[in-house]
C-alpha atoms as one frame of an Amber mdcrd trajectory, in Angstrom:
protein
  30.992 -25.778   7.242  27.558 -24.208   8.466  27.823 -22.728  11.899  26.023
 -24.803  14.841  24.496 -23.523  17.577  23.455 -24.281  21.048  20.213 -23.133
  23.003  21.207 -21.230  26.466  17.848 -19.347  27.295  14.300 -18.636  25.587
  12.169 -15.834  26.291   9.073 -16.290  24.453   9.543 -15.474  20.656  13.400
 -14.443  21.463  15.972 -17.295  21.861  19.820 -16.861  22.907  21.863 -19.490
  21.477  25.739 -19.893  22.248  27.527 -20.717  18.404  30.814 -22.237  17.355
  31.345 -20.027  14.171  30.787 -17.108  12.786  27.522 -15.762  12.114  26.047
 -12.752  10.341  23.029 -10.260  11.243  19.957 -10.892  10.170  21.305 -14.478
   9.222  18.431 -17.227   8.782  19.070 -20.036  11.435  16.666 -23.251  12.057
  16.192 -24.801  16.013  15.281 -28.437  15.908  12.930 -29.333  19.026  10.179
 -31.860  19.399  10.762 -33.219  15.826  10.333 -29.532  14.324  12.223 -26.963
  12.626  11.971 -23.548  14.196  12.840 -20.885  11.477  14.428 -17.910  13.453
  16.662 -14.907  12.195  19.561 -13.438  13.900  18.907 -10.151  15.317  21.924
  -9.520  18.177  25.207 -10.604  17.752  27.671 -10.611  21.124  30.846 -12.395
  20.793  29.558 -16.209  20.652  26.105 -15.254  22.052  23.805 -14.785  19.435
  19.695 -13.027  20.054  17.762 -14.661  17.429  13.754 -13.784  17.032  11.696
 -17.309  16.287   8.852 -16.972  13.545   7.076 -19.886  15.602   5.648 -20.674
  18.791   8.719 -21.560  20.893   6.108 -23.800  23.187   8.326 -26.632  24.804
  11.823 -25.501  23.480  14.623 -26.788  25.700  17.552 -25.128  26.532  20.023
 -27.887  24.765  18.138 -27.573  21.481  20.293 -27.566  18.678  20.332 -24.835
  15.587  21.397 -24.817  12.615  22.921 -21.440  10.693  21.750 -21.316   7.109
  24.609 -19.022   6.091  21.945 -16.527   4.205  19.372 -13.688   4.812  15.975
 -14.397   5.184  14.846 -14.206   1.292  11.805 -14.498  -0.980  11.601 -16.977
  -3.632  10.702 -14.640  -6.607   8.952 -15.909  -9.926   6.203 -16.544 -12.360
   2.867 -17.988 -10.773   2.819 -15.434  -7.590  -0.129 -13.585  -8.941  -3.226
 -14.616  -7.274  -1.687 -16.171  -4.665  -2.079 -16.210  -0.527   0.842 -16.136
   1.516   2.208 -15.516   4.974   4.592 -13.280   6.211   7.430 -15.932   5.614
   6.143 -16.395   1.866   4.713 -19.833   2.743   1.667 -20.696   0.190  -1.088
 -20.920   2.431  -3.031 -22.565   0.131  -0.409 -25.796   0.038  -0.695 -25.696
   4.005  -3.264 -28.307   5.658  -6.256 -27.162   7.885  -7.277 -23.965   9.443
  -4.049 -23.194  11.466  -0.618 -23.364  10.617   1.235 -26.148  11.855   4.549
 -24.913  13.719   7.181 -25.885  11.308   5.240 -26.804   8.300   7.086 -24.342
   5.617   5.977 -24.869   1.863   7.500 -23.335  -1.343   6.061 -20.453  -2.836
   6.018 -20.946  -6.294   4.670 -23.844  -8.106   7.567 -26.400 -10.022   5.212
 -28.609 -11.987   4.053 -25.302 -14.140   5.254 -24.541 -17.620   5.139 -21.456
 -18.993   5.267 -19.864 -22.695   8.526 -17.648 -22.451   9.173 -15.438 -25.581
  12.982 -14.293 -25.846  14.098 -10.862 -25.519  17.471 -10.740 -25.741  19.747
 -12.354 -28.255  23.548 -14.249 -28.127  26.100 -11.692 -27.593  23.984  -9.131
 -25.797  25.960  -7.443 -23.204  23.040  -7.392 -19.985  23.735  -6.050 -16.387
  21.682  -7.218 -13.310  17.937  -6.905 -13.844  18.712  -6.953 -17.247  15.410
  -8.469 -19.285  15.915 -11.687 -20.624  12.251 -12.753 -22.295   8.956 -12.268
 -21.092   6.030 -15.263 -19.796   2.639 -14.401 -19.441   0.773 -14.767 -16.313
  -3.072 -14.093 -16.064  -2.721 -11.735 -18.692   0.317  -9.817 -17.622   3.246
  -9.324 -19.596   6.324 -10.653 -17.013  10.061 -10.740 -17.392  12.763 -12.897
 -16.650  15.619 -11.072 -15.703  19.434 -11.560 -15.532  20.066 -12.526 -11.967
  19.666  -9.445  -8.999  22.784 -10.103  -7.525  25.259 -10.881 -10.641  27.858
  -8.422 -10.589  29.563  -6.558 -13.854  28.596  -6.731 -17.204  27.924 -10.480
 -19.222  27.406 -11.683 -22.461  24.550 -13.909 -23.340  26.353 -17.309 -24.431
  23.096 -18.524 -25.339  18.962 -18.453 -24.799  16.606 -20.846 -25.510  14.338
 -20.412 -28.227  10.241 -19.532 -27.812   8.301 -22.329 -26.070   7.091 -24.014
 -22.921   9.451 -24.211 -19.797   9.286 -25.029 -16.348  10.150 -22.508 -13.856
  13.905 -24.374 -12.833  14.969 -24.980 -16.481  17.832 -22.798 -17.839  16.618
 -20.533 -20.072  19.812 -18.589 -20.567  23.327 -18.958 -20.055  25.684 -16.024
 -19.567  29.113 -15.501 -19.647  30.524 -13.203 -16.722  33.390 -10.816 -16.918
  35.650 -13.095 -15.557  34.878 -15.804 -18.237  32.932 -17.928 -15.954  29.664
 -19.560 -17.314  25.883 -18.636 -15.474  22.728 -20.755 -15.843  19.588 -18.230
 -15.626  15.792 -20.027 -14.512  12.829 -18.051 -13.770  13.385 -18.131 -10.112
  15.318 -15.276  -8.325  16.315 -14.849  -4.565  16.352 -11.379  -3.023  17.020
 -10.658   1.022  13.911  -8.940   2.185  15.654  -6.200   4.590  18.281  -5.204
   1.334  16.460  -2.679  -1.262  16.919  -3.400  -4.442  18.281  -0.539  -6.357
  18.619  -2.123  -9.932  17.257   1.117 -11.448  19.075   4.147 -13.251  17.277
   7.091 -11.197  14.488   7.349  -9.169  13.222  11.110  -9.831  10.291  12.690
  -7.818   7.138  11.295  -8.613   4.660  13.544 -10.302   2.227  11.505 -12.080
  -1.423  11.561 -10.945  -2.827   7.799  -9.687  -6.574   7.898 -10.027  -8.427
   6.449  -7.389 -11.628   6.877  -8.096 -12.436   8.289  -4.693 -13.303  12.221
  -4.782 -12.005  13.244  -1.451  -8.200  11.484  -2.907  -7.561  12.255  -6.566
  -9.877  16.149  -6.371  -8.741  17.005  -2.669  -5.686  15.445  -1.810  -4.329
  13.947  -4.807  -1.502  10.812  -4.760   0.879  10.213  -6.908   2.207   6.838
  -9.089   4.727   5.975  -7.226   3.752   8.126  -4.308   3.878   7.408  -1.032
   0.351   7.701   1.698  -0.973   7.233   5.171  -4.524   6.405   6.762  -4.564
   7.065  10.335  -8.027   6.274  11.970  -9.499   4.949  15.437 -11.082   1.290
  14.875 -14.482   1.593  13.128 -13.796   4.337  10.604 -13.175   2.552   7.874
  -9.609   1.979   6.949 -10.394  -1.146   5.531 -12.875  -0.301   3.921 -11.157
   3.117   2.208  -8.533   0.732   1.239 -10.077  -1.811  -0.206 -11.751   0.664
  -2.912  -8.121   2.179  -3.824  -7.027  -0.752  -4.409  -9.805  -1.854  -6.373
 -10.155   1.093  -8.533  -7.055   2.595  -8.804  -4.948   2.439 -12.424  -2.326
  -0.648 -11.233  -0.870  -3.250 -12.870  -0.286  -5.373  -9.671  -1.819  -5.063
  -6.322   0.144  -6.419  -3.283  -1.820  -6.499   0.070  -0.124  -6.978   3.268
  -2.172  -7.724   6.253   0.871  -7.220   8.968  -0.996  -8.105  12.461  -5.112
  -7.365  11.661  -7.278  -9.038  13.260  -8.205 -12.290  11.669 -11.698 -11.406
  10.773 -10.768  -8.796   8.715  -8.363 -10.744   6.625 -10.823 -13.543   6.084
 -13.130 -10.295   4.185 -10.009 -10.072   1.898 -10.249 -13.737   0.981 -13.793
 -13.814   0.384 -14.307 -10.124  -0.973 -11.106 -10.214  -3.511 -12.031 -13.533
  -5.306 -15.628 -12.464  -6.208 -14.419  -8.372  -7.371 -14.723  -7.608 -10.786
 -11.928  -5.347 -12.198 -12.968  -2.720 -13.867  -9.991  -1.887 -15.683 -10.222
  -5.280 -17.681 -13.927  -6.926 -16.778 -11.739  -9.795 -15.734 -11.372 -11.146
 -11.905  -9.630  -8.547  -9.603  -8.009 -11.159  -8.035  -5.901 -12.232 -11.096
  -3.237  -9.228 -10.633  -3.337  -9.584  -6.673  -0.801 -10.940  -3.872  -2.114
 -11.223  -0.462   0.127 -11.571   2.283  -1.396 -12.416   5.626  -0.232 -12.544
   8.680  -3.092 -12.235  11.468  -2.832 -10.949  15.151  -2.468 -14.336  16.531
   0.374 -15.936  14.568   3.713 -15.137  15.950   4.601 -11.120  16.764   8.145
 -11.819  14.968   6.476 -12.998  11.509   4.614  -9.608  11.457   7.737  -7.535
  10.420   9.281 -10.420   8.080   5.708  -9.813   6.360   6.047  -5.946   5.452
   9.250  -6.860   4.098   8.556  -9.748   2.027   5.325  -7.667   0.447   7.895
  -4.643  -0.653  10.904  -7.000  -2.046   8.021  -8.878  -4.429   6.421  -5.340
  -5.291   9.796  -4.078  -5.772  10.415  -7.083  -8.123   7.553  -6.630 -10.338
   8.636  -2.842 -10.784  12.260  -4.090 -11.605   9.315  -5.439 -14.705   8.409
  -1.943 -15.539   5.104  -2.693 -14.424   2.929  -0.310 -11.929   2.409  -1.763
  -8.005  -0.291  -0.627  -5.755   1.321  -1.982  -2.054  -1.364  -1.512   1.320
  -0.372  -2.417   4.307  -2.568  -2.821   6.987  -1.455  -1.874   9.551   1.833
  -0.631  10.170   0.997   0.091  13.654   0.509  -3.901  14.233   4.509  -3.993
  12.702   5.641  -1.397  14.988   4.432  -3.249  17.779   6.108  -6.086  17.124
   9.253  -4.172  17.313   8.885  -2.722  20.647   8.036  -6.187  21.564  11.357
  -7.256  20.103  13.071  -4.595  21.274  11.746  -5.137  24.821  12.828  -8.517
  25.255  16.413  -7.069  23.938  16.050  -5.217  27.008  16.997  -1.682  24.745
  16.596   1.356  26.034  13.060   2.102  25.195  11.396   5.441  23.634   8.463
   7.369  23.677   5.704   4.899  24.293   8.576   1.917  24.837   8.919   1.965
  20.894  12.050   1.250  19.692  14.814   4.742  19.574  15.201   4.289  16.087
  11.310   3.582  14.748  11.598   6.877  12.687  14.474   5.452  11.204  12.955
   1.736  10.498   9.826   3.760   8.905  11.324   6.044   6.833  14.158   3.431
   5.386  10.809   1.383   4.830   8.962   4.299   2.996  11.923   5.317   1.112
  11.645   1.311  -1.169   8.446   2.625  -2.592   8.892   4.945  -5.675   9.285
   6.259  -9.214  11.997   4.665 -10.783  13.641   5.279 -14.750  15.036   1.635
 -15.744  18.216   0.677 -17.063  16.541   0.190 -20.174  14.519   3.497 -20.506
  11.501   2.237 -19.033   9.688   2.988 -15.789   8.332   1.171 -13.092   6.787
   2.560  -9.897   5.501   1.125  -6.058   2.662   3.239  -4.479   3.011   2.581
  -1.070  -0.378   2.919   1.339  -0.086   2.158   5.070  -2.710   2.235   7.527
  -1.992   3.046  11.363  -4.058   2.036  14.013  -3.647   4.804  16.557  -3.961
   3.675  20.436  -7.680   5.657  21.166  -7.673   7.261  18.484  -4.883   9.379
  19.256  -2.943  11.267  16.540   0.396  12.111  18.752   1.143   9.118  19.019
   4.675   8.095  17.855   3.985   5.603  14.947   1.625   8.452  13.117   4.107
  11.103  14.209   6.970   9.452  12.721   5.400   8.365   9.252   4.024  11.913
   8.975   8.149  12.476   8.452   8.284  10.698   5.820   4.490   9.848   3.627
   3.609  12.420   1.246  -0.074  11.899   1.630  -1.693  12.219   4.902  -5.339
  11.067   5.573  -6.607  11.271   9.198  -9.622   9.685   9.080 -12.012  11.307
  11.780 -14.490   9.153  14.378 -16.616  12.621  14.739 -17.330  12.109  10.690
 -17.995   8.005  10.760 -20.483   8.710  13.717 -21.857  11.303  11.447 -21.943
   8.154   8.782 -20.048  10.989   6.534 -18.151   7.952   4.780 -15.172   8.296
   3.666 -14.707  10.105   7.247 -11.298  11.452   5.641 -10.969  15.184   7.543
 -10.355  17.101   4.815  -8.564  20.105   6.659  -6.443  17.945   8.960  -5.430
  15.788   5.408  -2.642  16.930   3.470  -0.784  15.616   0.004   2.571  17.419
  -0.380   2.609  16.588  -4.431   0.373  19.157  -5.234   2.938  21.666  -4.216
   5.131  20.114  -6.595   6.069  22.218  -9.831   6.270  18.902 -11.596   3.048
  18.074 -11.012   1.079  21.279 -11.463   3.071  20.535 -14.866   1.036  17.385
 -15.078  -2.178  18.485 -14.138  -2.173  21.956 -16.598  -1.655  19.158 -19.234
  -3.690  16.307 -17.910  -6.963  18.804 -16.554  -6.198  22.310 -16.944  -4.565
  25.181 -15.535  -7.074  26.275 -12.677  -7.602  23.050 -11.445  -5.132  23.264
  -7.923  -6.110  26.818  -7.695 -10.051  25.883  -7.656  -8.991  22.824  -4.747
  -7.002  25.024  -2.598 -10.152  27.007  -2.733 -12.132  24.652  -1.758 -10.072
  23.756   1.760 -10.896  26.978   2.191 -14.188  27.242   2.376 -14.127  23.871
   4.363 -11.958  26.031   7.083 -14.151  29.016   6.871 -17.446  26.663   7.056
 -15.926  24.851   9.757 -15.234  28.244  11.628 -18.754  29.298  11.379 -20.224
  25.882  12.537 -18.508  26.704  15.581 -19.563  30.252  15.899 -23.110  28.686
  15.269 -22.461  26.031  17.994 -21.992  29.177  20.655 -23.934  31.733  19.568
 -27.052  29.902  18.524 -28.740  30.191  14.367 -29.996  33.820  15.472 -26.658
  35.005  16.843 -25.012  34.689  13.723 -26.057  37.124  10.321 -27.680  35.422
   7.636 -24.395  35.760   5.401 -22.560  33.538   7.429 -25.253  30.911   7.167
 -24.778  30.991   3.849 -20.602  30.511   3.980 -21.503  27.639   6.568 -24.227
  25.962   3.602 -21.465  25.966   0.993 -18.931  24.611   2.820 -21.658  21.763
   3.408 -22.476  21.919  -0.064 -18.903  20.813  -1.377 -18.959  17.910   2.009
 -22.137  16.355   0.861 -21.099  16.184  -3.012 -17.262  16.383  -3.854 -16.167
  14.549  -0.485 -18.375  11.787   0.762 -19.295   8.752  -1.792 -21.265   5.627
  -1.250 -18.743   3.148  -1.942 -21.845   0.381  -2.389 -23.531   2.114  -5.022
 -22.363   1.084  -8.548 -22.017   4.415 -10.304 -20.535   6.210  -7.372 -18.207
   4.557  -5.957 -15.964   5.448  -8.730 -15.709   8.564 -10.062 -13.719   9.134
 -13.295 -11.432  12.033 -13.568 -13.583  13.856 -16.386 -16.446  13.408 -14.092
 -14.673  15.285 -10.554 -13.727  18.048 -12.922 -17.274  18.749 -14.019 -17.970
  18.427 -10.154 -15.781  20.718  -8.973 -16.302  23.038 -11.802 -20.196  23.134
 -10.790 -19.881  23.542  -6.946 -17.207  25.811  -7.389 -19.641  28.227  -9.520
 -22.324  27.366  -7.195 -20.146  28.919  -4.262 -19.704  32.246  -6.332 -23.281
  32.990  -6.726 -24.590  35.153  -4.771 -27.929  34.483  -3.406 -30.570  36.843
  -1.283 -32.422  35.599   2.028 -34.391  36.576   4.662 -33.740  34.469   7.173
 -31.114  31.455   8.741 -34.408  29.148   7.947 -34.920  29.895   4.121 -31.189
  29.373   3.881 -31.642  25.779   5.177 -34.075  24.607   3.056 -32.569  26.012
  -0.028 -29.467  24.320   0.450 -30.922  20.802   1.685 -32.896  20.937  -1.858
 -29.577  22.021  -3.489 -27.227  19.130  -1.987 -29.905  16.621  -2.329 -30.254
  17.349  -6.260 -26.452  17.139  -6.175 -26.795  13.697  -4.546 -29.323  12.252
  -7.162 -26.755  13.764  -9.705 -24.042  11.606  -8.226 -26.083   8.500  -8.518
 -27.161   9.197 -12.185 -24.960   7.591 -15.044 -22.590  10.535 -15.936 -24.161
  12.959 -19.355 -27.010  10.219 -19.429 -31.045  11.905 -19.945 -31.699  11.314
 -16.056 -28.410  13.339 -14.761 -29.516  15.970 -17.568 -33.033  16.139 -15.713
 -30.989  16.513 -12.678 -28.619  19.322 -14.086 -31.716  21.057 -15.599 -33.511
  21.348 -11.608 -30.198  22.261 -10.417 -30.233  25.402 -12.945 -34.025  26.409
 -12.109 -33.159  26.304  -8.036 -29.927  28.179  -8.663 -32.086  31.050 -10.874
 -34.490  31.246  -7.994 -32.783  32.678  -5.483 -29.782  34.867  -7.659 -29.134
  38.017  -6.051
């Protein structure tokens, strides 16, 4: 019998209800009012007084109301015909839903029952599979997908028997297994997962070491991320998180690209929608789009939906890794989430922390974090999540405790700066406050000896150098005025300038350099780096100046010339003659 409950107080999104059963936590229940169904998960449990949080509006719910306990998590529906799709934080197709707002209530199922799809067989009768196990393989926009022996069967099975290759719906059995207590199982395509539970249906998950090109200079040359790495892009409004993330997504080397817009403004999300359909990938010349999820789930639909949307963008990336594919996950932004849980937490009347967050956010973030990842399959494949959140700090302010407490736990840090989008230095990533802990990592200096060569983290540690020492001198500069300073230092100051305006900023607009190609930073950072061990003569701060204005703005022309074409030859060529000019 399904537990019933009773309504005995509502504020706002959070609604006590007195039960007659037993009920679990985190437990899916539904609140009937006004001819609706209020979907609302369990979140306090005392004695027979249970906290739920509602995903709706709880406008003109009655204390009286009757719920109903579903007996199960809140879960995503997992399956082909996801890819390309729009969804909200509670996995509804938001294409299926009427009109511009969603109607309180109105839930719709994900994945689409009237499809067939051409599934090849994998496995064969009398195959002993485990859990995650891969069955056969459909095709969806051009990627290779697997069905898999259920997530939550327990033990090892034999396959009884498989259908052969052909056309089948997404609820036909395709498989039939026999447990290890004898008992028969009919496999579909579609699998359930709870959303808060990680799945761990991998062998190992080592440290990542693999480099994930982004095609954005001031990432892969300065602070470098990993496949299955894990990153961070704190920023005041207006410096371009968006936009930063938009182009990693776009560029970098994923199979699948999940997006999960947890609380932005609505605005912004609407850019996603009209921005992803029209992209052209460059991996494959085919739409972008075609290998994307977007989840959305704007700043004025309900505070609780905001965290069930995080969630239910990790279980489906986790799902397609299960596939041994590749998953680029953003989130944007995981500030919006953590404010929903001190809102939640609030209500709960908890005792608050710093900034009335909940005590345990650093635990909620880094158990969060910690789903992303490299993992070794069962089968000897690998699969991997990158995981990239953006925080929206309060004024801009880095202390705050949603950056402090990812900064525990993301690999890659990238403050983005207001000082640098003012100075329309785009990306306005500060490259000495940044940080990306892989390149300390034996593994992948391993990687990069093979992959580049030997000197290449040697030649970008000196480089943050020379940013340091450039910035140092700007300062001195600042105080002391151009004549205060020798004529040396001007120079230090140039070059740290030099490697700002060409290895760090890019015009993500212009066709050629928004992405840069790992061959193509190496013979970058190879050139400046040489540049910065010349040593040149002057006679004054002025002469300094000008020479180095010519220098970066060759540099520039450089970057917007197709790479080892005649006109970035040219370029190379004047580059050379300036550089001969002034050689001590």
């Amino acid at each position: 019998m399904a537990t019933k409950g009773t309504v005995s107080g509502v504020i706002a999104n959070m609604v006590t209800l007195v039960v007659d059963g037993p009920v679990a936590q985190n437990e899916i229940c539904y609140i009937s009012t006004g001819g609706d169904r209020l979907m609302a998960e369990v979140i306090k449990v005392v004695g027979t007084q249970v906290y739920v949080q509602v995903f709706e509006s709880t406008r003109g719910l009655k204390v009286g109301a009757e719920a109903e306990f579903t007996g199960h998590m809140l879960e995503v529906t997992l399956g082909p015909g996801m890819l390309s799709k729009n969804y909200d934080g509670l996995q509804n197709d938001l294409d299926k839903m009427d009109g511009v707002f969603l109607k309180r209530g109105q839930y719709t199922y994900p994945l689409d029952k009237g499809s067939k799809w051409h599934f090849v067989p994998l496995a064969k009768v009398g195959d002993q599979v485990e859990a995650a196990a891969w069955l056969g393989q459909v095709d969806e926009n051009f990627q290779p997908l697997k069905i898999m022996v259920p997530f939550e069967q327990k033990g090892v099975c034999t396959v009884k028997s498989i259908v052969e290759e052909g056309d089948y719906g997404i609820e036909d059995t395709i498989a039939v297994l026999t447990d290890e207590e004898g008992n028969d199982v009919k496999v579909n395509m579609i699998q359930k997962w709870p959303v808060k539970r990680a799945m761990t249906n991998y062998k190992e998950k080592p440290r990542p070491f693999k480099l994930l090109e982004t095609g954005v200079r001031v990432i892969d040359t300065v602070n470098p991320i990993v496949e299955g790495g894990t990153g961070f892009i704190p920023g005041p409004f207006g410096t371009g998180k968006t936009v930063l993330q938009h182009a990693i997504s776009k560029q970098a080397e994923a199979d699948i690209v999940i997006i999960a817009a947890c609380g932005e403004r609505a605005n912004e999300v609407v850019e996603i929608f009209t921005e992803f359909p029209e992209l052209v990938d460059p991996h494959t010349g085919r739409k972008l789009m075609e290998r994307t999820i977007i989840i959305a789930n704007t700043s004025n639909m309900p505070v609780a939906a905001r965290e069930a949307s995080v969630y239910t963008a990790m279980t489906i990336a986790e799902y397609y890794r299960s596939m041994g594919l590749k998953v680029l996950l953003m989130a944007d932004s995981t500030s919006r989430w953590a404010q929903a849980l001190r809102e939640m937490s609030n209500r709960m009347e908890e005792l608050p922390g710093p900034d009335a967050f909940p005590m345990d956010l650093s635990s909620i973030i880094s158990n969060f974090y910690g789903r992303a990842g490299y993992v070794k399959l069962n089968n000897g494949e690998t699969g991997s999540i990158t995981f990239i959140g953006t925080v929206s700090p309060a004024g801009g302010n880095l202390k705050e405790p949603v950056t402090e407490n990812t900064k525990k736990v993301a690999r890659c840090f990238y403050a983005l700066e207001q000082d640098r989008a003012d100075k329309k230095r785009y990306p306005a990533v500060n490259p000495i406050d940044s940080y990306s802990k892989y390149i300390e990592y034996p593994e992948f200096e391993d990687y990069i000896a093979k992959r580049i060569n030997g000197e290449w983290i040697g030649k970008v540690n000196e480089v943050k150098t020379r940013l340091q020492r450039g910035k140092e001198i700007a300062e001195q500069i600042n105080i002391l005025g151009d004549d205060g300073v020798p004529v040396e230092y001007h120079v230090i100051f140039w070059k740290s300038e030099l490697i700002d305006f060409v290895i760090l900023q890019q015009d993500a607009f212009d066709e050629i350099d928004a992405v840069t190609p790992m061959e193509r930073q190496e013979e970058i950072l190879n050139m400046v780096i040489d540049i910065c061990h010349t040593e040149f003569e002057f006679d004054n701060f002025n002469e300094v100046m000008d020479y180095f204005k010519k220098m970066i703005n060759i540099c520039k022309q450089m970057n917007y010339s197709k790479f080892k074409s005649e006109e970035y030859g040219n370029f190379y060529k004047q580059l050379q003659e300036l550089i001969e000019e002034r050689k001590a």
